[in-house]
C-alpha positions in Angstrom: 102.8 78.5 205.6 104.3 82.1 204.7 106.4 80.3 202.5 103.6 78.7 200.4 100.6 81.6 200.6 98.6 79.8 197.2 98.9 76.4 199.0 98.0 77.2 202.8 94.1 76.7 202.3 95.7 73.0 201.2 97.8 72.6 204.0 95.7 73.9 206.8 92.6 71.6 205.5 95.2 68.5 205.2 97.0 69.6 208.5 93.1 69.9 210.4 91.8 66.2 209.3 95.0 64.5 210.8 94.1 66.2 214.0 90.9 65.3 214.1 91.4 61.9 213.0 94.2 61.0 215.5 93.1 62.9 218.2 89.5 62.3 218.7 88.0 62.6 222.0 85.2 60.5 223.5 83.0 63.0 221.6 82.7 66.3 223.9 79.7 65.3 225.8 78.7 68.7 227.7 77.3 66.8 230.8 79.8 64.4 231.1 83.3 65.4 233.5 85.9 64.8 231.8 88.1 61.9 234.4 92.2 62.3 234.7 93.9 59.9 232.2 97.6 59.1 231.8 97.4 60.5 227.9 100.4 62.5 226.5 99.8 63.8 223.4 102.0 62.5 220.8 104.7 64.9 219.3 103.1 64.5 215.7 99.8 66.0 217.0 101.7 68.8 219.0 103.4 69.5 215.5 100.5 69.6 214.0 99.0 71.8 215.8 102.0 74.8 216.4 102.2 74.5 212.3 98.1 75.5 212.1 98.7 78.0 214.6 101.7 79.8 213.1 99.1 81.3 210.5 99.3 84.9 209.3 96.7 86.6 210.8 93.6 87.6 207.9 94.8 85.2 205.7 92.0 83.8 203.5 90.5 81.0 203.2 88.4 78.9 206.0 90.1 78.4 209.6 91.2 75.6 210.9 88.5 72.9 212.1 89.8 70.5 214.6 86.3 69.5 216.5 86.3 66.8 218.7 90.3 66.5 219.0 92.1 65.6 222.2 94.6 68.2 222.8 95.4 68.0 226.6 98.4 69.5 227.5 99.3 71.1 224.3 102.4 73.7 224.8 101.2 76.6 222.2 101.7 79.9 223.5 101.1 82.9 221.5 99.4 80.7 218.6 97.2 82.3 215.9 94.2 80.3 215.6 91.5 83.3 214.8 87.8 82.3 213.9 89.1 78.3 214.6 86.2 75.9 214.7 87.2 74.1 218.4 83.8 72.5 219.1 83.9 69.5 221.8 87.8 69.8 222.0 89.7 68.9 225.2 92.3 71.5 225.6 92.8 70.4 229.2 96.0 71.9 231.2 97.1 73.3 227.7 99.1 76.9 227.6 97.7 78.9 225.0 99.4 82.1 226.8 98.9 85.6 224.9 97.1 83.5 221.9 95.0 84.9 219.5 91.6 83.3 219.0 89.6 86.1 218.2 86.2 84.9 217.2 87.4 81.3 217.7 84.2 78.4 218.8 84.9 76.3 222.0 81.3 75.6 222.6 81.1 72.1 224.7 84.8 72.3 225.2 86.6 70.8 227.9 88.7 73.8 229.0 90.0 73.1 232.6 93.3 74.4 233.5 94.1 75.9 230.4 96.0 79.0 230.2 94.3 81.4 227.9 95.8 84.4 230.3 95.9 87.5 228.3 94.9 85.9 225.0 92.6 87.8 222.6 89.5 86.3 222.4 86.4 88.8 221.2 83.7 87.2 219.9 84.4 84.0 220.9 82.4 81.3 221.7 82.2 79.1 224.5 78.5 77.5 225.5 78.6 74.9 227.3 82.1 75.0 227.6 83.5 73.2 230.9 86.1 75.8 232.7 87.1 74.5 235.8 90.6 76.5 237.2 90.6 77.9 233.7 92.8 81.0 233.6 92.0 84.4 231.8 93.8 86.4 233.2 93.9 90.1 231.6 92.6 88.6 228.3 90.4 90.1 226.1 86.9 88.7 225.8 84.6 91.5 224.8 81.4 90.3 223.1 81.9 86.6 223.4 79.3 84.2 224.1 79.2 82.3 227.1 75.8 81.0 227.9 75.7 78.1 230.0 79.3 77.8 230.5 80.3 76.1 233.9 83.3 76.6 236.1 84.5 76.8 239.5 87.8 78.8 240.3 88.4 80.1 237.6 90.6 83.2 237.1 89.5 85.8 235.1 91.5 89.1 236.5 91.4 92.1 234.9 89.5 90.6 231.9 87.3 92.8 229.4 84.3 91.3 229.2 82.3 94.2 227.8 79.1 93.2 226.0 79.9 89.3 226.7 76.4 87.0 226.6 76.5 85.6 229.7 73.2 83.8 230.0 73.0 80.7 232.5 77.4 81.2 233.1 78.1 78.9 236.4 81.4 80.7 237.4 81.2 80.3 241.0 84.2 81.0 243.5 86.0 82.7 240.5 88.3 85.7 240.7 87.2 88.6 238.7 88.9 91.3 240.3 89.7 94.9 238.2 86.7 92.6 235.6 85.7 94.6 232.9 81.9 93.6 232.2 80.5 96.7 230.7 76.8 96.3 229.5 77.4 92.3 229.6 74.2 90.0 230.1 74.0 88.0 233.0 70.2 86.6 233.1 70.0 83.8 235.8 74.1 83.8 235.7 75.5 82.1 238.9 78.7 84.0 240.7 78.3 83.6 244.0 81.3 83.3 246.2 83.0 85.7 243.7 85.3 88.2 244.3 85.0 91.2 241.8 86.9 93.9 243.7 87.5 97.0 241.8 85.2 95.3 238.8 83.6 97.5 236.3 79.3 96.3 235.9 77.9 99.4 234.8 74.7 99.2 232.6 74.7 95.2 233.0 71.3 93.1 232.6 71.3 90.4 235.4 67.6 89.5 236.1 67.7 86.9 238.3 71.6 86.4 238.9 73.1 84.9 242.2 75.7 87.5 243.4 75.2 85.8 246.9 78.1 86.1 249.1 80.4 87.9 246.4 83.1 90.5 247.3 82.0 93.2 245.3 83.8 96.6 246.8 84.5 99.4 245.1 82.3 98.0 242.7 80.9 99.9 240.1 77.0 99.2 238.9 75.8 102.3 237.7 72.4 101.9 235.8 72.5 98.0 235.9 69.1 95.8 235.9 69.2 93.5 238.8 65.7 93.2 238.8 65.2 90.3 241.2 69.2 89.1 241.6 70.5 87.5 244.8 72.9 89.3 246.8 72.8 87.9 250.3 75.4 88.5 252.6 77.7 90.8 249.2 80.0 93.2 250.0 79.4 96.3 248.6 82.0 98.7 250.4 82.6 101.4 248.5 80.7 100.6 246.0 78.9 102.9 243.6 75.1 101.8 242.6 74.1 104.6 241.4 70.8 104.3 239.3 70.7 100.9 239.2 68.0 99.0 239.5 67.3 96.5 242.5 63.3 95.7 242.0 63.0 92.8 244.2 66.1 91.9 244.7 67.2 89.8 247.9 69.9 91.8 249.7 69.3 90.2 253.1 72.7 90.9 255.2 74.8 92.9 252.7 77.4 95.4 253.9 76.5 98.9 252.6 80.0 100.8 254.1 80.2 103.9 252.1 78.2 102.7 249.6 76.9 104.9 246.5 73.0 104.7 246.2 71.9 107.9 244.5 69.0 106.9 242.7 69.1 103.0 243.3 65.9 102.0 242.4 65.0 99.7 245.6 61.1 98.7 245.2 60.0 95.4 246.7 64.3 94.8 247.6 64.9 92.8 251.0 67.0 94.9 252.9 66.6 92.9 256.2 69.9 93.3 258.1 71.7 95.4 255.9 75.1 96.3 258.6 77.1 100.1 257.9 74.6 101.8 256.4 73.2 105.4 257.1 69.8 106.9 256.9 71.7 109.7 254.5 72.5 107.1 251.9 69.1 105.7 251.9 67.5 109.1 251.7 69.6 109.3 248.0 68.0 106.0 246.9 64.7 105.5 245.6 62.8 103.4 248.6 59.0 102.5 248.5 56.3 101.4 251.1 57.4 97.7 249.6 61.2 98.4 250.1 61.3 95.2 253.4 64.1 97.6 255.8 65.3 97.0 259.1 62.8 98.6 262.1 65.2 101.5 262.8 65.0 102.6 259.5 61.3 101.3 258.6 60.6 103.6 261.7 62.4 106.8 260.8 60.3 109.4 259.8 62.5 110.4 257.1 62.8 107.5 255.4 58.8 107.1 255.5 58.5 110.5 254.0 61.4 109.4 251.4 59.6 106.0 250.6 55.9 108.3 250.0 57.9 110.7 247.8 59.0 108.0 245.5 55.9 106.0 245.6 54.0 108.9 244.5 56.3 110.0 242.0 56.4 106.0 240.5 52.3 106.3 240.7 53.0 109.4 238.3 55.0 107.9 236.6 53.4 105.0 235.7 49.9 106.5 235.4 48.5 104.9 238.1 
């Protein structure tokens, strides 16, 4: 196509229809699992496909729409398919290795297995998108959109998720270890059985979110909402949660080891069985009458002088 720059709008519209019209899929039903078939796809389609992907990044005219197109297995590493329209496709146990599909829509796709490791991918879309073993490993992912996205195992290492819409995401048992997910949204987003070691969560808005039994040390969650989030039975070792806020939030068995909480905003939070932590680092968060806490805390007279100050000072505060 570098060849040809006043005929590649031709091409890549001519070169789109014959992949969707040979490779059609059963129509990218979201709530239907995709089953294991014996389909190979043809070396045509494969062609096809490299050739659309082999585009000069910028170039004009609109990107490639191959909706609905059965592309299982596809071998296209390093592709360019930036801003492609990818809507119901299944790109199952494809290799889209170090790919760039920045700003590229796989909403309702069928994305298990495929390797999209350290592909760039900001602004993407992908609701609904089906991501079972999916790998993303080190890819780049700020601001895409991710709402009701479901997958189990999937590997997302090191990925920057920074300012990603993560609304309703189902990525349970994933690997999000070194996870960039800087002011991200997570509203009733489901992780639990996660491991996030070393992630980076600060300034996050996950009201409602099931962290439940996630490996979270050396965590960082400065000044995240977690107004009423799940986190039984976490690990936060090492973990700084400095100013974040944990209004009713269920923390029932969590491991608080060395655990930052300067200013952790803990009103109405279920701290029943909390194991390794001190009555220093609960003197540095902000505990109420309402904060539920084990009996030898809930009987230390410092922390019931602590949990007065701040109740007062929210009173104050809220001019009540």
């Amino acid at each position: 196509m570098r060849d040809s720059q006043k005929d590649h709008v031709t091409v890549v519209e001519v070169l789109s229809a014959f992949v969707r019209q040979y490779a059609q899929t059963d129509g990218g039903d979201e709530g239907k699992e995709v089953k294991d078939s014996p389909y190979e796809i043809p070396e045509d389609l494969q062609a096809a496909f490299i050739v659309l992907g082999r585009r000069v990044k910028h170039e004009e005219g609109a990107p490639p729409n191959l909706s609905k197109a059965k592309l299982a297995d596809v071998e296209a590493p390093r592709t360019c398919l930036d801003g492609a329209v990818l809507k119901g496709v299944d790109l199952e146990g494809s290799n889209l290795y170090e790919s760039s599909l920045v700003g590229a829509d796989f909403s309702r796709s069928n994305l298990k297995n495929v390797n999209l490791n350290a592909a760039s991918l900001a602004g993407a879309r992908f609701i609904s998108a089906r991501l079972h073993g999916a790998h993303f490993m080190r890819a780049s992912m700020q601001r895409v959109d991710m709402r009701g996205a479901i997958g189990e195992n999937v590997e997302m290492t090191g990925v920057d998720l920074g300012g990603a819409a993560l609304d309703g995401v189902r990525l349970l048992k994933s690997e999000m270890r070194s996870a960039r997910l800087d002011g991200a949204v997570l509203r009733e987003a489901r992780l639990a059985d996660s491991q996030l070691f070393g992630a980076s969560l600060q300034s996050i808005t996950a009201w409602g979110a099931d962290f439940s039994q996630c490996g979270l040390i050396l965590v960082k969650m400065n000044d995240a909402d977690l107004f009423s989030a799940d986190f039984r039975d976490a690990d936060f070792r090492e973990a700084d949660l400095s100013g974040a806020n944990f209004s009713e939030a269920q923390m029932v068995g969590v491991n608080l080891d060395q655990t930052t909480l300067k200013g952790t905003f803990l009103r109405e939070a279920d701290l029943t069985g909390i194991a390794r932590c001190t009555v220093e680092q609960l003197l540095e968060a902000r505990i109420f009458p309402s904060t539920i806490l084990p009996l030898e805390f809930a009987e230390d007279q410092r922390i019931q002088r602590r949990q007065e100050e701040c109740e007062e000072e929210y009173q104050r505060a809220n001019g009540d």
